[in-house]
C-alpha positions as CSV (number, residue, x, y, z in Angstrom):
1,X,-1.2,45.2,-28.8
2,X,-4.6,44.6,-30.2
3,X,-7.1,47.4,-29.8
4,X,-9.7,45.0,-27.9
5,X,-6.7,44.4,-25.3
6,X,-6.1,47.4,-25.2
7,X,-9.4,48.1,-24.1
8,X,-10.2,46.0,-21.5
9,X,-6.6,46.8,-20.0
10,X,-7.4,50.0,-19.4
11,X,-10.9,49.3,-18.2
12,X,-9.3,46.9,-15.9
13,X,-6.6,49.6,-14.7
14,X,-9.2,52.1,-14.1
15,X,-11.6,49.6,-11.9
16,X,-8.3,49.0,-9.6
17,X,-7.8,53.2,-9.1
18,X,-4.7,53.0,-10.5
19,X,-2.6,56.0,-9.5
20,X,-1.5,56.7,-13.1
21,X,-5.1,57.3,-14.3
22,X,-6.9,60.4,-14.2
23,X,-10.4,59.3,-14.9
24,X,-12.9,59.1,-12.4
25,X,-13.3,55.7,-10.7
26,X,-17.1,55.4,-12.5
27,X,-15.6,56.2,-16.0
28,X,-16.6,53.2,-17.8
29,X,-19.8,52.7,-16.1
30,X,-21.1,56.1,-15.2
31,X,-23.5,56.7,-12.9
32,X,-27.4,57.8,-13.8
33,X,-27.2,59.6,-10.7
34,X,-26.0,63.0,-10.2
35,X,-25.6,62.7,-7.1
36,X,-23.8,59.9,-6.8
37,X,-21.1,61.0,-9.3
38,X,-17.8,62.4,-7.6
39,X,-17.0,65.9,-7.7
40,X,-14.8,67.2,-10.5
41,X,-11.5,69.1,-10.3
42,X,-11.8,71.8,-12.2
43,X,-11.2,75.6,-12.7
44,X,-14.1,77.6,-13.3
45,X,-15.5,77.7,-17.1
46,X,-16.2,81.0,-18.3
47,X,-20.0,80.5,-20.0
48,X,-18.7,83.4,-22.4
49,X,-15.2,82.5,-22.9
50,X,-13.4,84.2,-25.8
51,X,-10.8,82.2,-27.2
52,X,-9.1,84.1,-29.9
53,X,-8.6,82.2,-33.4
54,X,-11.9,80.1,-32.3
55,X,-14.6,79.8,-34.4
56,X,-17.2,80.8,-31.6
57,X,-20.5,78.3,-32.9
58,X,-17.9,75.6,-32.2
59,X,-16.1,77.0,-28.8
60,X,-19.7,77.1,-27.1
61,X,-20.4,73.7,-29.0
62,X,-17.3,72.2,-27.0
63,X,-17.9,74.5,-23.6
64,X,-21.4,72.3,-24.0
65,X,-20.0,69.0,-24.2
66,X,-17.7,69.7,-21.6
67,X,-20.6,70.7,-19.5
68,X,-22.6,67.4,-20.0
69,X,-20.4,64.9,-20.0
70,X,-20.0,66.0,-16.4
71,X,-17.7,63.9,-14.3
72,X,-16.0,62.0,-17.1
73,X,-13.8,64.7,-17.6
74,X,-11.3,64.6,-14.6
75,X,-9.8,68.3,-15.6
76,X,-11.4,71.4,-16.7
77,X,-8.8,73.7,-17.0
78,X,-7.8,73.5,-20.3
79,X,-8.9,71.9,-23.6
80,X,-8.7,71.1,-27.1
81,X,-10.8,72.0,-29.9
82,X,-10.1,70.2,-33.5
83,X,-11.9,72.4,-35.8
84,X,-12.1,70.2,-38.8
85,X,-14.5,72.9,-40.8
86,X,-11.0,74.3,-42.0
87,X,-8.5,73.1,-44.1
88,X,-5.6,71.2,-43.3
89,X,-2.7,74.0,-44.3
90,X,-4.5,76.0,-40.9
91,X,-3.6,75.6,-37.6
92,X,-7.0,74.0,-36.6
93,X,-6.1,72.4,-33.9
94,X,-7.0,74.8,-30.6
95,X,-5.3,74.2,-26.9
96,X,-7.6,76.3,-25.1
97,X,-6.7,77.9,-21.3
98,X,-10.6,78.1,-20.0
99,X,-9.3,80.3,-17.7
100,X,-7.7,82.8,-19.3
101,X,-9.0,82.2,-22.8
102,X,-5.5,82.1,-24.2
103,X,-5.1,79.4,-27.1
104,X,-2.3,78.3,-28.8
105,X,-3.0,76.5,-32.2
106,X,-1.5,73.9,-33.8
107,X,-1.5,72.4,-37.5
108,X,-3.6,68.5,-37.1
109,X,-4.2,66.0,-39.7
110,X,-7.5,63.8,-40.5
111,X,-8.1,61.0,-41.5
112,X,-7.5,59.3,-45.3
113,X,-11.3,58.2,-45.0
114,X,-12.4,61.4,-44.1
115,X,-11.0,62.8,-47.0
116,X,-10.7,60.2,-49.8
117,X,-9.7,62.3,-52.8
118,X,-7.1,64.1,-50.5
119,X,-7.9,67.6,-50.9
120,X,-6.8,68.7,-47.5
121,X,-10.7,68.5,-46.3
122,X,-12.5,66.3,-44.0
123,X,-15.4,65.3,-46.2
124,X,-17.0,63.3,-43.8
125,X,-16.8,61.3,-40.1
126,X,-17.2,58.0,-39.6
127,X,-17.0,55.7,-36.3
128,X,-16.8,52.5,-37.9
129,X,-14.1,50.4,-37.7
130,X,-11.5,49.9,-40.4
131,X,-13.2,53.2,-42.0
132,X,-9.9,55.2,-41.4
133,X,-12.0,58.2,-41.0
134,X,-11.6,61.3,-38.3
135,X,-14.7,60.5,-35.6
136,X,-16.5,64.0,-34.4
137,X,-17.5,64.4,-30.9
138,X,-15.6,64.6,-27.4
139,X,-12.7,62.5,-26.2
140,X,-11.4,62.1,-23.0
141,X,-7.6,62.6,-23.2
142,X,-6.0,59.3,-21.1
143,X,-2.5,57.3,-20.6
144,X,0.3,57.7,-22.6
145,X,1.9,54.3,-24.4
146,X,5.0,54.3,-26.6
147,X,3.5,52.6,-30.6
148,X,4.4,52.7,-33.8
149,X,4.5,56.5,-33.8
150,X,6.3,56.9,-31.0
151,X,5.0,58.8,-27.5
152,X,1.5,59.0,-28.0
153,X,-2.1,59.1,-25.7
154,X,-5.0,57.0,-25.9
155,X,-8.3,59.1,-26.4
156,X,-11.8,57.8,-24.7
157,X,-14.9,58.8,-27.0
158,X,-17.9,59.4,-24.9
159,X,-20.1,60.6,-27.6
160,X,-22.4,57.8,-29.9
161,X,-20.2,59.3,-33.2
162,X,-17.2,58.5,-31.5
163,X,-17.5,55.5,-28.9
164,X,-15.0,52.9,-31.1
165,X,-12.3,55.4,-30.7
166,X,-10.6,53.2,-27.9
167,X,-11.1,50.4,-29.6
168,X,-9.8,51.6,-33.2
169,X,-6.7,53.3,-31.6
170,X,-7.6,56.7,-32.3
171,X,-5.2,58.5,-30.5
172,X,-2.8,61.7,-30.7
173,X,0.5,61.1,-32.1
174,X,3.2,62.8,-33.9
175,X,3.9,62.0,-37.8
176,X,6.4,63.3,-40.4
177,X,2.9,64.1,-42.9
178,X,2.1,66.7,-39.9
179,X,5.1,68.5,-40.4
180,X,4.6,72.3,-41.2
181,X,7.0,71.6,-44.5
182,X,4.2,69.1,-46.1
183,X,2.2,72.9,-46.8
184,X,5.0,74.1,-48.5
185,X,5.5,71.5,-50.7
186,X,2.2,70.1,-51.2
187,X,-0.4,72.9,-49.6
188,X,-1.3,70.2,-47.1
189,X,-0.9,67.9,-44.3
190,X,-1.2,64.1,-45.5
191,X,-3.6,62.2,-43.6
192,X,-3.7,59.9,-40.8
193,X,-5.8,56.8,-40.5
194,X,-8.4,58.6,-38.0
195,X,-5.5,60.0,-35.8
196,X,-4.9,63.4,-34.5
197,X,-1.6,63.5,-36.1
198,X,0.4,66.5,-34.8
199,X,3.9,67.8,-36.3
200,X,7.3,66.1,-34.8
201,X,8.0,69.1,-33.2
202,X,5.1,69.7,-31.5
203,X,4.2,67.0,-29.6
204,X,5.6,67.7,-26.4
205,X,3.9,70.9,-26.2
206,X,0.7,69.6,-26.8
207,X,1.1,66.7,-24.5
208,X,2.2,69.4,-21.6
209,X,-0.8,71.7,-22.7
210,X,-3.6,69.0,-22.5
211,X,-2.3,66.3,-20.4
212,X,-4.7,63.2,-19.1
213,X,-7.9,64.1,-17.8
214,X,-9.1,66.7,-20.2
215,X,-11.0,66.7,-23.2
216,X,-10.6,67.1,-26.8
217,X,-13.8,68.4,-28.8
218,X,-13.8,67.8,-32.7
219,X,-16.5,69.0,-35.2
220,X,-17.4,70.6,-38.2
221,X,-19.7,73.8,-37.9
């Protein structure tokens, strides 16, 4: 399916309420009014939440954007943080309980554009199509679709540095180049084309730990 039809299919889906979608009937057009928008469900955020393993410039960074982009977040229970600051032989990639504060961490590729010379560091973002790049800002997590790579969810950007996102397919997916065994071999990951490639292994958990609804957060600090 081409990323414009993908698009406006889910556009279309959310206008009709469908019951599979989490995102707020206004998602697509959002409205200037806060007091028109609908309340959200969500857990209470703690302003001062310590999430261990977090760098903390970037937690209250995310906690931010979580905070403005208001009702386009269905779920505020939980989150993810991709701290792309670090190299790709870390477990950078931070499923946040904003509850609790308890994180589990996960290894995450970039994107080949992001890091050209493949040195196992984003270099650089880039929103632009065909760029291949990693795109910084926050994502809404949405539907899941069976592609190329398997099981894998459709991301929403809501910031200016990541609004193509639906429309270049960046989504989260599993790959074999996300495998833990690619550090000991090569002392990296490889790299996606703009993807938050994941290991084979650990796909499922992160699918049960974020889930549509919620938001991803990715940056450099």
């Amino acid at each position: 399916m081409i990323p414009g039809a993908v698009s406006a299919g889910m556009r279309d889906a959310s206008r009709r309420g469908a019951p599979e979608s989490l995102l707020p009937d206004d998602f697509f057009n959002p409205s200037r009014t806060p007091a028109a928008q609908p309340a959200i469900a969500s857990a209470t955020v703690q302003p001062t939440l310590d999430a261990p393993g977090v760098n903390p410039q970037l937690l209250q960074r995310a906690l931010a954007a979580l905070e403005r982009h208001g009702s386009r977040i269905a779920k505020r229970d939980r989150m993810a943080v991709a701290d792309f600051s670090a190299g790709s032989n870390t477990p950078r990639f931070h499923l946040i309980n904003l509850e609790s504060g308890r994180t589990v961490s996960k290894l995450v590729a970039h994107g080949s554009g992001s890091d050209p010379a493949h040195t196992g560091y984003l270099q650089r973002f880039s929103n632009q199509n065909g760029s291949n790049a990693s795109c910084e800002g926050a994502f809404a997590t949405a539907d899941y679709y069976v592609g190329k790579h398997g099981r894998s969810q459709r991301l929403l950007g809501l910031d200016p540095t990541n609004d193509n996102a639906l429309d270049r397919a960046i989504v989260v997916h599993a790959a074999w180049y996300a495998n833990p065994d690619m550090i000991r071999e090569r002392g990296m990951l490889g790299r996606s084309q703009g993807c938050f490639a994941v290991g084979e292994s650990e796909l499922t958990e992160v699918f049960e730990r974020l889930g549509p609804g919620r938001m991803i957060y990715a940056a450099k600090v």
